[in-house]
C-alpha positions, 0 to 999 in steps of 0.5 A, spaced: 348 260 410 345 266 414 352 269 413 350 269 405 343 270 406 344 276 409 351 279 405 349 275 398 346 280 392 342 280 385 347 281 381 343 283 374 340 277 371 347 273 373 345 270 379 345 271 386 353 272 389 357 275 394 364 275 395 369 273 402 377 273 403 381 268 405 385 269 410 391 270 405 386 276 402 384 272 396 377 272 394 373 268 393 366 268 390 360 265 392 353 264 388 347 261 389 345 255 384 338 260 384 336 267 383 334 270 389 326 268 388 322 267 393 324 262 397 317 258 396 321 257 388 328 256 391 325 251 395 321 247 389 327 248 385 332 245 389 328 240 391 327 238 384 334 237 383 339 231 385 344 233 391 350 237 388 357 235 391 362 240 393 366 242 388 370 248 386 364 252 382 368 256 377 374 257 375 375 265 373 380 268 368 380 274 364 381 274 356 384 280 353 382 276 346 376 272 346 376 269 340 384 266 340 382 264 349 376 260 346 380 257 341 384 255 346 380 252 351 375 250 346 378 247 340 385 246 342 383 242 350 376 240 348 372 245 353 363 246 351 362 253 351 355 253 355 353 259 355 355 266 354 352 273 358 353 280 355 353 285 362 352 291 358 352 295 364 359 293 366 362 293 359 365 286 359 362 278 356 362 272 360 363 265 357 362 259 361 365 252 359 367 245 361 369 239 360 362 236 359 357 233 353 351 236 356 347 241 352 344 247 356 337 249 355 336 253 350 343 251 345 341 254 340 341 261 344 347 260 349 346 268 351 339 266 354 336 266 361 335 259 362 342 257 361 344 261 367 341 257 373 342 251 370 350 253 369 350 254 376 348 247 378 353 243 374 356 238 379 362 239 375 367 246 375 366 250 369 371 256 366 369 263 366 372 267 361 371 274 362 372 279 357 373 287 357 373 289 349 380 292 348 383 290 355 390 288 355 393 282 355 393 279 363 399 273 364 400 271 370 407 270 372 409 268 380 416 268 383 417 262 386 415 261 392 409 267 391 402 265 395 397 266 389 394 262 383 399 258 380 396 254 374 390 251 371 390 242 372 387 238 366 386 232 366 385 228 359 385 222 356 390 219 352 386 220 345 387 228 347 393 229 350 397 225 345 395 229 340 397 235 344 404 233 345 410 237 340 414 230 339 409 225 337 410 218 341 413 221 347 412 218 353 411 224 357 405 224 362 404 232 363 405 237 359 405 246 360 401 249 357 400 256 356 393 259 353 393 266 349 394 270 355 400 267 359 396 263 364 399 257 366 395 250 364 398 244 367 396 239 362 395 231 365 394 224 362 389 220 365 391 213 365 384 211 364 383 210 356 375 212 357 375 217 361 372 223 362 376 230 362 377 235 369 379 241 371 382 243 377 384 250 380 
């Protein structure tokens, strides 16, 4: 917590971040469920909500086309996209989903501030798409036995992932899946029938 205090940064109105490696040299982001604020209102604030589990926060990937990635994670899979952040300044737009029926706090306006620290204390993980306008297509392919990101696991009941399936009434268990920009999706059935959905890097 002191190694964050003292290395962690506004960014913009996004949130309060800082970056760490592995010792592979991944990256990883780090980000505080608050602004920075004054520490008497991160205080109240997080007294006043219930105690978040530890989890995985977000999942980050870059979309080349944003309106055939959210029809994939959205309309194809399910996802509720939760909040949209345009950082001007950098050139590119954030968009925050997860498999969830929360509504934000403003849901009628999903650009608006509000929306962002409430994202940042889901007890569950959330996708981040991050969209650069005319960027290239950005698959990801590793040789085998590469260290590095291999695939997104879903985790879906029966009702969604049999309507997923390309021969209808097989007895497949998983599926792979690719979304628009070839990033891999690991797609698995639950075999509880009135289960909720996950997400897992």
């Amino acid at each position: 917590a002191d190694r964050f205090q003292k290395t962690g940064k506004q960014f913009l109105d996004i949130g309060f971040l800082t970056h760490v490696c592995d010792p592979a040299g991944f990256v990883a982001e780090l980000l505080q469920t608050t602004f920075e604020e004054s520490e008497e209102r991160r205080a109240a604030l997080v007294a006043s909500r219930p105690p978040r589990p530890i989890t995985v926060g977000q999942i980050t990937l870059r979309a080349s086309d944003i309106d055939a990635t959210l029809f994939f994670y959205r309309d194809t899979l399910g996802m509720k996209l939760l909040a949209r952040m345009a950082v001007d300044k950098f050139g590119f737009v954030l968009y925050f989903l997860a498999f969830t029926t929360e509504d934000p706090p403003n849901p009628a306006e999903l650009d608006a501030i509000e929306n962002r620290e409430w994202c940042w204390t889901r007890p569950y993980t959330t996708l981040e798409l991050q969209h650069y306008p005319d960027s290239p297509a950005n698959s990801l392919f590793l040789p085998e036995a590469t260290p590095g990101f291999d695939s997104i696991t879903i985790v879906l009941p029966p009702p969604t992932f049999l309507k997923l399936q390309p021969t209808p009434g097989a007895a497949a268990s998983q599926l792979r899946l690719h979304d628009p920009d070839g990033v891999p999706v690991i797609v698995g059935r639950s075999d509880d029938p009135s289960s909720t959905t996950s997400c897992l890097p």
